[in-house]
N, C-alpha and C positions, 0 to 999 in steps of 0.2 A: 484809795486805800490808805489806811492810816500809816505809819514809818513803823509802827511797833507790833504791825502784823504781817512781817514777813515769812512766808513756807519756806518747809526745811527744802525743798525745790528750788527756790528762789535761791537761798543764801549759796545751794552748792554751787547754782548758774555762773553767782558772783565772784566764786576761788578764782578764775583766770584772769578776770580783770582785775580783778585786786594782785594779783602776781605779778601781772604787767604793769601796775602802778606802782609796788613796791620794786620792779626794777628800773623804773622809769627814775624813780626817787634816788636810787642808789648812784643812777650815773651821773645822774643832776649834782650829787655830792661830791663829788671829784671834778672842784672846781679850777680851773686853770690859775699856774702863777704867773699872772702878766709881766712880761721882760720890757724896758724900757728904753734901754739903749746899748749900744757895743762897748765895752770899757777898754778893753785890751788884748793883745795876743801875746805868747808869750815866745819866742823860738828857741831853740837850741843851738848855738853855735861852736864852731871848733875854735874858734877864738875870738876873744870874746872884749879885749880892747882894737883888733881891729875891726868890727862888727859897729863898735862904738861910733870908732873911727869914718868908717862909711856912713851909715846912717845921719849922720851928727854933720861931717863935712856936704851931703847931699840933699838933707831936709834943716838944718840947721837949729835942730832939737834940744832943748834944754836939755839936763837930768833930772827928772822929777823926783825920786827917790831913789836908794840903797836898798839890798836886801841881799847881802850874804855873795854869795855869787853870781847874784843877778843886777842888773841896772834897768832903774824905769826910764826911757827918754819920753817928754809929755807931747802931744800931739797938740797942735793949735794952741785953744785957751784951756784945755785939759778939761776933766781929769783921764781923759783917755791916755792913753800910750801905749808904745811898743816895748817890750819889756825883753830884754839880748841876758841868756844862762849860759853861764860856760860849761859845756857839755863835756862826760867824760872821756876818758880813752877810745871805748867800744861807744860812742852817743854817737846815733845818725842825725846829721842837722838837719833843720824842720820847725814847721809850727808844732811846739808842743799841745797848744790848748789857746782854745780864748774863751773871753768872759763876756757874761750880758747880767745886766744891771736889771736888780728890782724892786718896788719902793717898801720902807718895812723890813728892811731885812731880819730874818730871824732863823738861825740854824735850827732851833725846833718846828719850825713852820715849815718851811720847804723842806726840810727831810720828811717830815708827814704827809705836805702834798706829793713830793716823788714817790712816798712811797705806796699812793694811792693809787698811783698807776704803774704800779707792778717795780720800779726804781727801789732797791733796799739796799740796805747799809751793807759795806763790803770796805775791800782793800782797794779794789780797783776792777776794771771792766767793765763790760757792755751791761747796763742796768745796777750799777753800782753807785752807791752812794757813799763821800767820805768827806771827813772835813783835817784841815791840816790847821793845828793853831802856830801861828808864826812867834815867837818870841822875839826880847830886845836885841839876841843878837844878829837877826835879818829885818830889823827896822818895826816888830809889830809891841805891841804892848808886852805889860811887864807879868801881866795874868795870860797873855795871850792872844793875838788876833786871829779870830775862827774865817777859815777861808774854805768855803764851801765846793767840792767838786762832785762831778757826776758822768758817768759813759754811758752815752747813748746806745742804743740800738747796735751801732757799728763799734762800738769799743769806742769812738773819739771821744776823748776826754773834752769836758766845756765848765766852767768855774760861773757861778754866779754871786754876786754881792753888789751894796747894797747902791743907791744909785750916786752916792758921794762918796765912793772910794774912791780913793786916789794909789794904792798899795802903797800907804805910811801906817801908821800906830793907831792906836785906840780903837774899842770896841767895832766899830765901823771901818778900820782900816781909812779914815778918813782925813786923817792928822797929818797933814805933810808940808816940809820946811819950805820956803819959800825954793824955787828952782835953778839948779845951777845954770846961765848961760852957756850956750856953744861956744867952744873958741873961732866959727863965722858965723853968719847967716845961712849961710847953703847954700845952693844954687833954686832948690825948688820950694816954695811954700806952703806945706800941705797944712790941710786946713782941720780933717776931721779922720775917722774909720766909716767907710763903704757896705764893705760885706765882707764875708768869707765863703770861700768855697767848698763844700764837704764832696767825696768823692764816695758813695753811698752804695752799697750791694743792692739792697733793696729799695726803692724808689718811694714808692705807695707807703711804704711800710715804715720809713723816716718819716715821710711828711704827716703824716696820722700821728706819729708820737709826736711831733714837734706842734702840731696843730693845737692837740690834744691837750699835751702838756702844759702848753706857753701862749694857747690863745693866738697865736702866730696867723694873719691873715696872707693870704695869696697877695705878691706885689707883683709878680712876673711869672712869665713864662718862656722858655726857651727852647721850643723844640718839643720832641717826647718822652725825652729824658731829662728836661732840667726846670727845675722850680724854685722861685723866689720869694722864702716867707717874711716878711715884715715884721723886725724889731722895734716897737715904738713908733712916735710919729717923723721924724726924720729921717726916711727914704732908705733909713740902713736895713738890712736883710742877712737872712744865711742860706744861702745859695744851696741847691740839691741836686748833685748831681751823679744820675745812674750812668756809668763808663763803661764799669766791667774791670775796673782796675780796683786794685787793694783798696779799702777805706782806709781815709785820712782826713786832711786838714790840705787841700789842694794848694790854697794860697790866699793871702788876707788883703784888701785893697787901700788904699788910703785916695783921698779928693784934693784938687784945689780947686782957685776960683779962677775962671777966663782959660779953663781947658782947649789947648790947643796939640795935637799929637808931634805936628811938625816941631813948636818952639821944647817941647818937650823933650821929644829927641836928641834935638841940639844940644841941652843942657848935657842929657846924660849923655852924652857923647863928648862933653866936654871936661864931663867927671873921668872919664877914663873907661867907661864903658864900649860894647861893640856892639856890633848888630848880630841878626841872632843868624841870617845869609836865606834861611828858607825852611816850610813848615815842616818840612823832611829832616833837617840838622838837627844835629843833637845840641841840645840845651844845658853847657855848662855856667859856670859863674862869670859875672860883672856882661851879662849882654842884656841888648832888647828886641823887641818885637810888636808888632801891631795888629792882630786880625781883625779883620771884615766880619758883623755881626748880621746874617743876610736875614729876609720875612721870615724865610724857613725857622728859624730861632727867633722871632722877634722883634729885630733888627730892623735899622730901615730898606725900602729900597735900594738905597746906593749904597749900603753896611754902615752901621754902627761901626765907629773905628772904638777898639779896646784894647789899650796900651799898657805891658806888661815887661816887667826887668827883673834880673836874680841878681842877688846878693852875693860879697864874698862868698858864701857856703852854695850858692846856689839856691838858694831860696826862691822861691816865684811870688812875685809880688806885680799887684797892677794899680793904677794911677788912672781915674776918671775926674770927673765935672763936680763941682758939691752938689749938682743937681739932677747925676746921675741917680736912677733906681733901678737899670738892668732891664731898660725897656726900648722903645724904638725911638727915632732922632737922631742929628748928629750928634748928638751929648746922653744917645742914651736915658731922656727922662721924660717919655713918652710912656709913662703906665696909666694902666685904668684907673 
């Protein structure tokens, strides 16, 4: 049959697949913004030179930058870092937010892709989009450094920019003075950002956005409630975890290299730290802790040891291998 003698039978045949091509096309359009690596966390504390002062005397962290009432300390060879705000009167301490890097930044582009998957511009909240432009008097350019944020699904806030920021000046927020040294070394060497832990209402319902959204590949798995998506190619991830507990930002982990839990301990135990006594005790500030990561979650046979400390404020923060991925081995780096 020729193409240009088709029945009017024929063409109506052809409405539904052409419906299902034209939504096939649509979904196909809502391209992911691929994330490349973990840049920073940000916390909130109640004070916030001695926050300085811990960090600084324990990891022996430069200052990467200023920013008003904030301090960057630079992680490794940077430009990651941990980023201490001094939180107000009524501020509960905590991770405020972290960021993942992506290449191309452009505040018109990923506000268009977020908001192609239901993500629109707002003040704040879950599926909200906003950008804050930092001025020179918190260290960003003199037009402005546009600093891109977004709430997930669960309200948590997550900052994206671009993959050479450093939180200094210029378009890029890329501009940053050479770094102020520690007044020591530290006791511990951390080398890079891990993961984060998100503490998630809905399970399924996270990992789909985050899939969705950022191209995010499956790195782990831990159990029936916990998932490990993969930032980039450097083993980093953001952790999903269905508890049943309020969504947050559970805790951020930082690596070094020649992981050991025992010499570990020691240090912070030499820092002035305590032990945390047992999984039952309540968990306030300056202690540690180590659980057993058993197959049931992923872990090895004889557990994955996964070592964990809070901060002045009580922060939760954990300490693995750079060659952790949240998977089984003694170091945890056992993924598919």
């Amino acid at each position: 049959m020729r193409a240009d003698s088709i029945t009017r039978r024929q063409a109506l045949l052809s409405l539904p697949a052409l419906g299902a091509a034209s939504s096939l096309l649509a979904q196909s359009s809502k391209q992911p913004t691929r994330v490349r690596s973990l840049s920073h966390m940000t916390l909130t504390v109640s004070d916030r030179k001695r926050s300085v002062q811990f960090y600084q005397g324990l990891f022996g962290l430069p200052v990467q930058h200023r920013q008003g009432n904030s301090i960057g300390l630079r992680i490794g060879p940077g430009p990651q870092y941990i980023s201490l705000s001094q939180g107000g009167p009524n501020a509960k301490p905590g991770v405020a937010h972290f960021c993942m890097t992506v290449e191309n930044f452009s505040v018109e582009g990923i506000t268009k892709a977020l908001g192609d998957h239901g993500v629109t511009k707002g003040d704040s909240g879950a599926m909200k989009t906003w950008v804050r432009m930092r001025g020179p008097e918190a260290n960003g350019a003199a037009e402005g450094t546009p600093e891109l944020y977004f709430g997930d699904p669960n309200g948590i806030n997550i900052q994206l920019q671009d993959v050479s920021y450093c939180g200094g000046g210029g378009a890029l927020g890329n501009a940053c003075k050479p770094p102020e040294p520690a007044p020591s070394r530290g006791l511990i060497n951390v080398r890079d950002l891990s993961h984060f832990t998100l503490d998630v209402s809905d399970g399924p319902r996270s990992t789909t956005f985050y899939r969705e959204v950022f191209g995010m590949p499956i790195l782990n798995r831990q159990g029936p409630n916990g998932i490990g998506l993969a930032v980039g190619s450097r083993r980093q991830f953001v952790f999903l975890n269905s508890t049943g507990r309020p969504p947050r930002i559970n805790h951020g982990c930082f690596t070094i290299e020649g992981f050991r839990p025992d010499a570990v301990l020691k240090k912070l135990a030499e820092f002035g730290l305590k032990p945390r006594g047992g999984a039952d005790s309540p968990l306030g500030p300056l202690m540690y802790y180590v659980t057993l990561r058993m197959e049931d979650r992923g872990g090895s046979r004889d557990g994955t040891p996964e070592l964990y400390f809070t901060d002045p404020d009580g922060i939760l923060m954990q300490i693995q291998d750079v060659s952790y991925c949240g998977g089984a081995g003694a170091l945890g780096n056992v993924c598919d």
